[in-house]
C-alpha positions in Angstrom: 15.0 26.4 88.2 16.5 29.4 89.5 14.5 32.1 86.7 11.6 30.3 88.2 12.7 30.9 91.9 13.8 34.4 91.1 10.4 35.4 89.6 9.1 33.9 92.3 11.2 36.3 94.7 10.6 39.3 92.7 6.3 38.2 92.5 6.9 37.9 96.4 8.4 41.4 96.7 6.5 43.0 94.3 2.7 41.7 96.0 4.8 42.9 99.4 5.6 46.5 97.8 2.1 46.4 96.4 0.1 46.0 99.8 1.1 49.3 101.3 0.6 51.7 98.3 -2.4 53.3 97.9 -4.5 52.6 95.2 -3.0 49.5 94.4 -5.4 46.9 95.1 -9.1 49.2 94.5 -11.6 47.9 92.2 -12.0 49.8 89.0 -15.5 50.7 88.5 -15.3 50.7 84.9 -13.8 46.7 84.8 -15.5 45.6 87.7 -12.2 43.8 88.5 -8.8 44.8 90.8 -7.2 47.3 89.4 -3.2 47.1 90.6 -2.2 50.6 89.9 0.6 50.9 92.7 1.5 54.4 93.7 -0.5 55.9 90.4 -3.8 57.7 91.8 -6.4 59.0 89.3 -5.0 62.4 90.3 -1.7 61.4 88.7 -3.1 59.8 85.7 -4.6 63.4 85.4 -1.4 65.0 85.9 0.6 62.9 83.8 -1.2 63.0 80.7 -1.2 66.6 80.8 2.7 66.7 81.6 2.9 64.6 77.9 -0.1 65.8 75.9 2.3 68.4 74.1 5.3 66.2 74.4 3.3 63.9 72.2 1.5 66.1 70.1 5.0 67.5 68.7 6.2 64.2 68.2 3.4 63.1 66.3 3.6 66.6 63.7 1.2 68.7 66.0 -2.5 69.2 65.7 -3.8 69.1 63.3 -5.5 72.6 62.2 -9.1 72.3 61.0 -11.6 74.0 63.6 -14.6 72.3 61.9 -13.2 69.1 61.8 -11.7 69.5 65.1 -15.0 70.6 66.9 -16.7 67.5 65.2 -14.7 65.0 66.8 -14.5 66.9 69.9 -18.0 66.3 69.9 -18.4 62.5 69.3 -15.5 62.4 72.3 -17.4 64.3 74.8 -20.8 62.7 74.2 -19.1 59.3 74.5 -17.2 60.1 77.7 -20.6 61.3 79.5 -21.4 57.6 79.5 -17.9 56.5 81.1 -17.2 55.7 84.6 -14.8 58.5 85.7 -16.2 61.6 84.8 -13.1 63.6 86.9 -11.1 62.7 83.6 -11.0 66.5 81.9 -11.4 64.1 78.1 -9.6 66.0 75.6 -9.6 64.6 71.9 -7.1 66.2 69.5 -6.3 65.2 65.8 -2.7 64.2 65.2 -1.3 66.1 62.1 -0.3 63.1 60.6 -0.3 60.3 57.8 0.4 57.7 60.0 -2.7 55.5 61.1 -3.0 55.1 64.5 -5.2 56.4 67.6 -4.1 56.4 71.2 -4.8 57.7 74.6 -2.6 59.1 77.3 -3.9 58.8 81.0 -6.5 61.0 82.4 -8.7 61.1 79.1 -5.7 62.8 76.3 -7.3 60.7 73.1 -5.6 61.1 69.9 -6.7 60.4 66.6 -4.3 61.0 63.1 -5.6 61.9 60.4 -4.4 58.8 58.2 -7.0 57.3 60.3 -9.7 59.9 59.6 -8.9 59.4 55.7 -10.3 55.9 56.2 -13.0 55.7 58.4 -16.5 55.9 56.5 -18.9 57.0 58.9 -19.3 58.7 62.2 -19.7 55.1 64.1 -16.4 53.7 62.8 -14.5 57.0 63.9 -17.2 56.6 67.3 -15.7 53.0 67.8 -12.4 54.0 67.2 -12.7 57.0 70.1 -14.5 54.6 72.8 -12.2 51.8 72.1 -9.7 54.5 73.6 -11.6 56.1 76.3 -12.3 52.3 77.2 -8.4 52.3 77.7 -8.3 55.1 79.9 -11.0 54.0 82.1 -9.7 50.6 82.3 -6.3 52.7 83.6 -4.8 49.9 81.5 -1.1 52.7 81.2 -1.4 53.1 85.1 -1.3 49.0 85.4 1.6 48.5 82.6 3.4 51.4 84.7 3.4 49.3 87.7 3.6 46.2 86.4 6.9 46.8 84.9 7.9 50.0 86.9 9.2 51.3 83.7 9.4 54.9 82.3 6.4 57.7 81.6 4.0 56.9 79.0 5.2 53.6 78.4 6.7 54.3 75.8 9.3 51.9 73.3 12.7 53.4 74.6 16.0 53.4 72.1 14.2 50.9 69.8 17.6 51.5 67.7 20.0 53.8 69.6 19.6 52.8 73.3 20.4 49.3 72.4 23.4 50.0 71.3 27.1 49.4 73.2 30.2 50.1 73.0 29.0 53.5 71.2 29.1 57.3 72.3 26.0 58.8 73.3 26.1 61.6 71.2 26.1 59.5 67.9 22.7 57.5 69.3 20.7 60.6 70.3 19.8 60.8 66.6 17.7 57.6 67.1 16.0 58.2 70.0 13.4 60.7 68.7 11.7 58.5 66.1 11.8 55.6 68.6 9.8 57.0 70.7 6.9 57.2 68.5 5.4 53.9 69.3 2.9 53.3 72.0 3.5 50.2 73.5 1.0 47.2 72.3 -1.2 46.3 74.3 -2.5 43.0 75.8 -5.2 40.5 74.3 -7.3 40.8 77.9 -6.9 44.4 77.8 -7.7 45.3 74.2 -11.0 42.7 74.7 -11.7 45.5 77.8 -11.1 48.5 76.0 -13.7 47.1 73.2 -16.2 45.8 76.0 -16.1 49.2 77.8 -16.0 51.0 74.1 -19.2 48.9 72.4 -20.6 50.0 76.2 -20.1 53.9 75.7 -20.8 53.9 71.6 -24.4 52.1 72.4 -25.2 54.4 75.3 -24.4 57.5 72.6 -26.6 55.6 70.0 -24.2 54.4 67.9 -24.1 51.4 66.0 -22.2 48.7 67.6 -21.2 46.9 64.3 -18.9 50.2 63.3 -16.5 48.7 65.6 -16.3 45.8 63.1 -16.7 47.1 59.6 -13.2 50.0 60.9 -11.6 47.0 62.2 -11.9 44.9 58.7 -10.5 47.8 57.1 -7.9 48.3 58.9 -6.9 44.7 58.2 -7.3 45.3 55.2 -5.0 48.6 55.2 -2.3 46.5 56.6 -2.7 44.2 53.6 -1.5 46.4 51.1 0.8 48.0 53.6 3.0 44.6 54.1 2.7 44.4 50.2 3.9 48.3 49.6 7.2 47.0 51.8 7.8 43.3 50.3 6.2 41.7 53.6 4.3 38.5 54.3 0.3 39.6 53.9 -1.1 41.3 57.8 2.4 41.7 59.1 2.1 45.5 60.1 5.2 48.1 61.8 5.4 49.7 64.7 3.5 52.5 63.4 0.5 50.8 62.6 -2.6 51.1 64.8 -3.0 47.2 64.3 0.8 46.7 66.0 -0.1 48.7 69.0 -3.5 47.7 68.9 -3.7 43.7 68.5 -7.0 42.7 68.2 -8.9 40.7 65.6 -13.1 40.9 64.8 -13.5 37.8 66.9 -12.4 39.6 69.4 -14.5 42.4 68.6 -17.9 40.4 68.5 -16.9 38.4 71.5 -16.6 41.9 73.1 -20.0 42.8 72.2 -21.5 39.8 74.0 -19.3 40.8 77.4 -20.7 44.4 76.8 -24.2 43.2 76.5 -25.2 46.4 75.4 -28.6 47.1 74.1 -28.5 48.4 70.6 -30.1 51.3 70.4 -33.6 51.2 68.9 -32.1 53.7 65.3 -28.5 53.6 65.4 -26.5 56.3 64.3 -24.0 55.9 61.1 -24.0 59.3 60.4 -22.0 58.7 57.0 -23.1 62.0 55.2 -22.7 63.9 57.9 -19.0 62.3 58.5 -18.1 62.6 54.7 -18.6 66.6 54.6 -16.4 66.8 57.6 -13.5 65.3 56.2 -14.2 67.3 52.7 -10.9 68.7 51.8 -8.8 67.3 54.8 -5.1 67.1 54.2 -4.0 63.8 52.8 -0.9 62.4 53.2 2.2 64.1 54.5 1.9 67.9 55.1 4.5 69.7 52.9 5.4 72.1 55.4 7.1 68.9 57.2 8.2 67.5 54.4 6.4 65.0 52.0 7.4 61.0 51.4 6.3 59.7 47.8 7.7 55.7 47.7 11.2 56.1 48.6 11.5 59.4 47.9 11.6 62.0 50.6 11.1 65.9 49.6 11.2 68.9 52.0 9.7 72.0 49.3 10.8 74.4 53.0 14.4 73.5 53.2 14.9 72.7 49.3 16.4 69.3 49.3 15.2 65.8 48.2 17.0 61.9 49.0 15.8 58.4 47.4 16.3 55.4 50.0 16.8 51.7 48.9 13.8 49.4 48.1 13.1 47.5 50.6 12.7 50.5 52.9 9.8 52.4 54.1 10.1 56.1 54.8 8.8 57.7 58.6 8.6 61.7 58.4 8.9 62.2 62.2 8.9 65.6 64.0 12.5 66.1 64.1 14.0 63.6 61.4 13.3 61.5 58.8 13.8 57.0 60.0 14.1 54.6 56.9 13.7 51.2 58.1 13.7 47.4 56.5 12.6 44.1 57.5 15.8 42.9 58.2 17.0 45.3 60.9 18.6 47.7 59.0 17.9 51.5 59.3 18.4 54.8 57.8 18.1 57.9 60.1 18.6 61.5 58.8 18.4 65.0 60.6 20.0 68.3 61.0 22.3 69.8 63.6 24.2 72.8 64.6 27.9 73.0 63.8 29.3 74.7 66.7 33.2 75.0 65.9 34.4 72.8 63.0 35.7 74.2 60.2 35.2 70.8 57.8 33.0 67.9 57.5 35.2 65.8 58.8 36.3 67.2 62.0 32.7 68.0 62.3 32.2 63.9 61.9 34.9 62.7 64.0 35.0 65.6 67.2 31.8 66.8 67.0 28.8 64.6 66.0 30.5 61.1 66.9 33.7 62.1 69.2 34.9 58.7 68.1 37.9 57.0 65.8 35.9 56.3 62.1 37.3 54.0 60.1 38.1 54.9 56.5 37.3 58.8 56.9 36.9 60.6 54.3 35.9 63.9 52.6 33.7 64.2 49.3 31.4 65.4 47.6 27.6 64.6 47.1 26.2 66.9 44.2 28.5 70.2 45.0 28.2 69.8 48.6 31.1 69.3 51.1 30.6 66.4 53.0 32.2 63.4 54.6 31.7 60.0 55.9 33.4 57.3 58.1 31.9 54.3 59.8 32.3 52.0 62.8 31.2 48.5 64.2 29.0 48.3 67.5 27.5 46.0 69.8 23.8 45.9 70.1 21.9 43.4 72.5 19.9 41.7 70.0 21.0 41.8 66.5 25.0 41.5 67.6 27.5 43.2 65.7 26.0 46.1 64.1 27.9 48.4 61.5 27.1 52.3 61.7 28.3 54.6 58.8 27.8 58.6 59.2 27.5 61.3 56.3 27.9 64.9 57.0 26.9 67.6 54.6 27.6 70.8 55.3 24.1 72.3 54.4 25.5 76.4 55.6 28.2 77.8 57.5 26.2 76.8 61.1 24.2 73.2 60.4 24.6 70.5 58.6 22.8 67.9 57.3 23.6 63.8 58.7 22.5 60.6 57.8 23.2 57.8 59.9 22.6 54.0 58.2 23.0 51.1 60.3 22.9 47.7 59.3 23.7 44.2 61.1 27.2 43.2 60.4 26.3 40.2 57.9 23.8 42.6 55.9 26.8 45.2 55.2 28.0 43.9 52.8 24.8 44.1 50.7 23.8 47.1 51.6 27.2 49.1 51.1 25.8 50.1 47.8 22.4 51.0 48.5 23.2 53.2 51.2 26.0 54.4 49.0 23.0 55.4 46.1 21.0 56.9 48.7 24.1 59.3 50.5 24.4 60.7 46.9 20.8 61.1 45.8 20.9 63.9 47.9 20.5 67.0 46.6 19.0 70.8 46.7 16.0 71.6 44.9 15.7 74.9 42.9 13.0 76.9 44.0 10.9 76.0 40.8 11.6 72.8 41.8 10.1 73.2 45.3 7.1 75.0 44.2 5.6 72.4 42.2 5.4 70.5 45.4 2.2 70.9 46.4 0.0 69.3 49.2 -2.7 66.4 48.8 -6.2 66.7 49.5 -9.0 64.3 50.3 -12.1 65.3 48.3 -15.9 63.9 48.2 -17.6 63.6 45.3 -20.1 61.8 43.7 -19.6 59.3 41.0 -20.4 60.2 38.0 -21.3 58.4 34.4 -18.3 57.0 32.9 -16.1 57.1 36.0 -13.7 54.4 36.5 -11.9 53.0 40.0 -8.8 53.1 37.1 -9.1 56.7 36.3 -9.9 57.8 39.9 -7.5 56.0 41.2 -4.5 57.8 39.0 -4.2 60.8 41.8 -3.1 59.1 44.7 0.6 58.5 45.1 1.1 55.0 45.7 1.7 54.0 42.3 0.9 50.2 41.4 -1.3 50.0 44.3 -3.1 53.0 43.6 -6.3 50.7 43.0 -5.9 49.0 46.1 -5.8 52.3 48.1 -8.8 53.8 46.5 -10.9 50.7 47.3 -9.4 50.6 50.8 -10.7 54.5 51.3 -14.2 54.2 49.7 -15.0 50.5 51.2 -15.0 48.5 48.0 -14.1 44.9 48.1 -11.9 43.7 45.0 -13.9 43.4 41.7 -16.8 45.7 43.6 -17.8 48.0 40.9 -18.7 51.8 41.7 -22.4 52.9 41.8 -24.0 55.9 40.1 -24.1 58.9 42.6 -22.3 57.0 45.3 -20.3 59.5 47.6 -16.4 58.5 47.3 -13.3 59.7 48.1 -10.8 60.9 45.8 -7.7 62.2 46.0 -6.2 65.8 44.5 -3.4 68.1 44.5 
């Protein structure tokens, strides 16, 4: 009784606050509906998605440099956003320089698009749908609504989703999880992602797209998230963080029921444009861009800094901007960066008065494949999981930086995982140049299939290993037991 009356209180102040802001209570001519924005004008959804566009862009691995394939989507963005209600928006679309398959928007009309995504789209409609779907968010202001809703920070982005929980811990030895954290957009709602498709299916009819590309994307991305949950041991359509279909909910239900609300007229030809999409992808990067580093399985390697590190099974491997995050489905996490070493002479007064500035138990120095290092751990309190057990590595990697790894675990997993992370602090290790140089970059190709080709044999390039097959049907559109067809355009992977 009294959560009830204090939400009541805090509804009551809230509607109070709300009636003398500006903006709060105008009706959105894209929804049609009230739009409570609070103190955010379009002005500042302007202004704040340029104050983030680069902020996001870095985190994300930068843009993505291709001018053809840049300019193409740039294209299909800027006829879509003709069609949209707030033309003061100054619509930029940039590809993300990333494996990762998402898309996005920021206020004001910043769209983003990875180029995982890209690598499975199959035609200029699906990659249309995808792009409206997101513009529909920005007209909708859905971000300026979830800011005022919850009054919470920029962007509205997932804060500390593994160091800013913590207590009872130092700062300085969280910071390292902050970075990766904030790679998820939050999710959003089922009534906003049905708005964002209704005002999307609206714009990608108007530019003469077919409708239905909305759909066939959306199956594959269920599909992608399939074999996904199977990659990392987890029940069939669960999907991370980092998925577009965790931060994008939505189902093909949805979808169709969205195309009734839009009650758009399909256009009289409607464009696939699936050659014309196919020879702009031709050659795209695939997969992680060496220069960042590249993860194969469990294995992470950087060919630029000349080191390598396995993690346990069970984990999946995130190559974010300024460190690599390991995570499981059981709450435990591997993080890993650099840092400067600004006066310590060893690893473990580094360790202790530098990186954590905390008692460790059990300190120690060693050595992890000729490398001075050292480790030591400590227990934490963390609002949700409880007790949670942090252990740090240092490895000197020169005179001025070292490399860290930080593994945290829930106090009852521990136990179980001592030895795992144990494996993983000492698979580390320098590569030899040679080593480094056979490290070379993937690349998406289209060709046509020719006699005797096998899903089997074309399969063999990409670097999932057993589920090789499962990715080459998911990026060519084949359902299982679908044979290939003579002179079909497919993708195929190559080094």
């Amino acid at each position: 009784m009294t959560h009830d009356r204090r939400c009541f209180l805090s509804g009551m102040a809230a509607a109070t606050l709300c009636a003398g802001l500006p903006g709060c209570g105008t009706v959105n001519p894209a929804t049609g509906r009230t739009s409570f924005t609070g103190m955010y004008s379009v002005e500042d959804d302007v202004k704040l998605g340029r104050d983030e566009h680069a902020k996001i862009v870095q985190e994300f691995g930068g843009e993505y440099e291709n001018r053809k394939l840049q300019g193409y989507v740039d294209g299909i963005g800027k006829n879509l956003s003709h069609y949209t209600e707030f033309q003061q928006f100054p619509y930029k679309f940039t590809i993300l320089n990333t494996p990762i398959v998402n898309a996005f928007a920021l206020t004001g009309g910043f769209v983003y698009v990875s180029r995982g995504l890209l690598s499975l789209a199959s035609n200029e409609a699906e990659l249309a749908g995808v792009v409206a779907h997101e513009i529909g968010h920005v007209n909708a202001r859905h971000t300026a609504e979830r800011l005022t809703a919850a009054q919470a920070s920029q962007l509205g982005l997932i804060a500390g989703a593994i160091g800013a929980a913590v207590l009872g811990l130092p700062q300085e030895i969280m910071q390292v999880g902050q970075s990766i954290a904030a790679m998820s957009i939050q999710s959003y709602s089922r009534s906003q992602e049905l708005e964002a498709d209704t005002l999307g299916i609206r714009y990608m009819t108007k530019a003469g797209y077919d409708p239905d590309g909305m759909v066939t994307f959306l199956s594959t991305l269920r599909a992608q998230s399939v074999v996904e949950a199977q990659m990392q041991g987890l029940p069939a359509g669960s999907v991370d963080e980092y998925n577009i279909m965790a931060t994008h909910p939505r189902t093909i239900e949805r979808v169709e029921q969205a195309m009734q609300v839009a009650a758009a007229a399909r256009p009289a030809s409607p464009r696939l444009g699936r050659d014309a999409y196919l020879d702009h992808i031709d050659g795209m990067l695939f997969g992680d861009d060496p220069r960042q580093g590249i993860v194969r399985g469990r294995l992470f390697q950087h060919p630029g800094l000349r080191f390598q590190f396995r993690v346990p099974e069970g984990f999946r491997l995130v190559n974010g901007e300024s460190q690599i995050m390991a995570r499981d489905n059981k709450g435990a996490a591997i993080l890993f960066d650099t840092a400067p070493i600004k006066s310590s002479r060893d690893m473990a007064s580094y360790l202790q008065n530098e990186w954590t500035k905390m008692r460790l138990r059990d300190l120690e120095t060693i050595t992890i494949n000729g490398l001075e290092a050292a480790t030591g751990w400590v227990r934490g309190q963390d609002k949700q999981r409880g007790q949670i057990d942090l252990r740090a590595v240092a490895i000197r990697r020169d005179a001025g930086s070292v490399y860290r790894f930080l593994f945290l675990a829930p106090a009852g997993e521990s136990q179980r995982l001592a030895r795992p992370f144990r494996e993983t602090t000492y698979s580390f290790r320098t590569l030899t140049p040679a080593e480094a140089s056979r490290i070379k970059a993937l690349r998406l190709l289209v060709v046509p299939v020719r006699p005797g080709d096998t899903i089997q044999g074309l399969a063999k390039t990409l670097p999932y290993d057993q589920y090789n097959e499962a990715w080459f049907r998911l990026l060519n559109d084949l359902e299982s037991g679908q044979p290939l067809t003579p002179k079909q355009r497919i993708k195929v992977i190559a080094a």
